[in-house]
N, C-alpha and C positions, 0 to 999 in steps of 0.2 A: 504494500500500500504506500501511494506517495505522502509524501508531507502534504499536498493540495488536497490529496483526498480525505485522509484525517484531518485538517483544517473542517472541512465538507461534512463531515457529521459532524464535530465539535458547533458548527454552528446549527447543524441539520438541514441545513438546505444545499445546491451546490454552489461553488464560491469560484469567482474568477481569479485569475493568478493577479490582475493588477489589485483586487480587493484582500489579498495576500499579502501581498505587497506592502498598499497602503496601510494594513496594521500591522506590520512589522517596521514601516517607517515609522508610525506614530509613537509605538514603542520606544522606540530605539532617541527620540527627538523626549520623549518623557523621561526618561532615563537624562539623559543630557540634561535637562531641564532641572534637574534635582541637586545639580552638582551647584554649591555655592558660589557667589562669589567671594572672590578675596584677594588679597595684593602677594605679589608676587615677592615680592622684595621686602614687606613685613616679614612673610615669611619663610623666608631664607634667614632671617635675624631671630623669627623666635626657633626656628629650628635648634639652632645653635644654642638660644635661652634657657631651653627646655630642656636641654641635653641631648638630643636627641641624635644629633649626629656622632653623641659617645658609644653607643652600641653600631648606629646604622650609615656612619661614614658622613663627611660633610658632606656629600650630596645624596645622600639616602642610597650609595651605594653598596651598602651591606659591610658589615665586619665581623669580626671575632664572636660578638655576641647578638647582636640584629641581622633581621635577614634585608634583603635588597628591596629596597620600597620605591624607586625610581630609578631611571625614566620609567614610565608608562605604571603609575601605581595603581591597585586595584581600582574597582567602584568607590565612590565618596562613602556611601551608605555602609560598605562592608569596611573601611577605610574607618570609619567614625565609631561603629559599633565594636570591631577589636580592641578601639584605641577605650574605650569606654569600660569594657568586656574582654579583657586579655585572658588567653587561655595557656598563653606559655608563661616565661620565666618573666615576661615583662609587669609591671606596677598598672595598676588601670591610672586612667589619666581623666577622672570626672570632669563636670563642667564646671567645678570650684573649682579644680586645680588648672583645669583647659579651658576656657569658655570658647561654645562654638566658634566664634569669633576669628580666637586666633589657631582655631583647627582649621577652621578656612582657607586661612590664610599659608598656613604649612601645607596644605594642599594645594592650592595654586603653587606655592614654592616647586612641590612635588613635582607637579605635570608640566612645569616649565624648564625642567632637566632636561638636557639632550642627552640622547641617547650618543655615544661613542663607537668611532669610529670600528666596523665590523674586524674578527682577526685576519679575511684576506688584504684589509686595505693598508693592514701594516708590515714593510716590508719585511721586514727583522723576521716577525712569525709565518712566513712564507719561504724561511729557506730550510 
């Protein structure tokens, strides 16, 4: 069975591919829509405030004891509820101690990481 076709009883009637489509776009534009705003540049500063970059590297690129949270870090939602709701070795980080705010704001920091240069594009690890 296709994914059109079980879309096609989920709604129970039959479904065109562009009506597919369209809600999976509006999904996907919801999802996006949920992601806060926040400054970019606050939060590359409370990063650092917070500690943050003592487990997971000054750019959220992972260490010794944090794992890799940027470039490209999860969803805001699952991003905010860890950070709330830790289920490893890390401290929950409430909204006394965080306020959304400046979770935001470490999150734009996040997403505004570039990713680094891939291993064939440097020479050295290509011979």
């Amino acid at each position: 069975m296709t994914t059109l076709q079980r879309a096609a009883l989920v709604v129970g009637k039959p479904v065109g591919r562009t009506c597919v489509v369209c809600v999976l776009a509006v999904s996907t534009l919801r999802a996006q829509a949920s992601i806060p705003e926040g400054n970019e540049q606050n939060g590359k500063r409370l990063f650092a405030a917070y500690y943050c970059s003592a487990c997971h590297g000054t750019m959220g690129q992972g260490g010794s004891a944090g794992a890799r949270i940027a470039p490209r870090p999860i969803a805001f939602a699952a991003f905010q509820k860890y950070l709330r709701q830790p289920t490893g070795q890390m401290a929950p980080y409430t909204p006394k101690v965080l306020p959304d705010k400046d979770l935001a704001d470490i999150y734009a920091f996040l997403r505004g990481v570039a990713a680094g240069p891939s291993a064939k594009a440097i020479p050295l690890l290509g011979q």
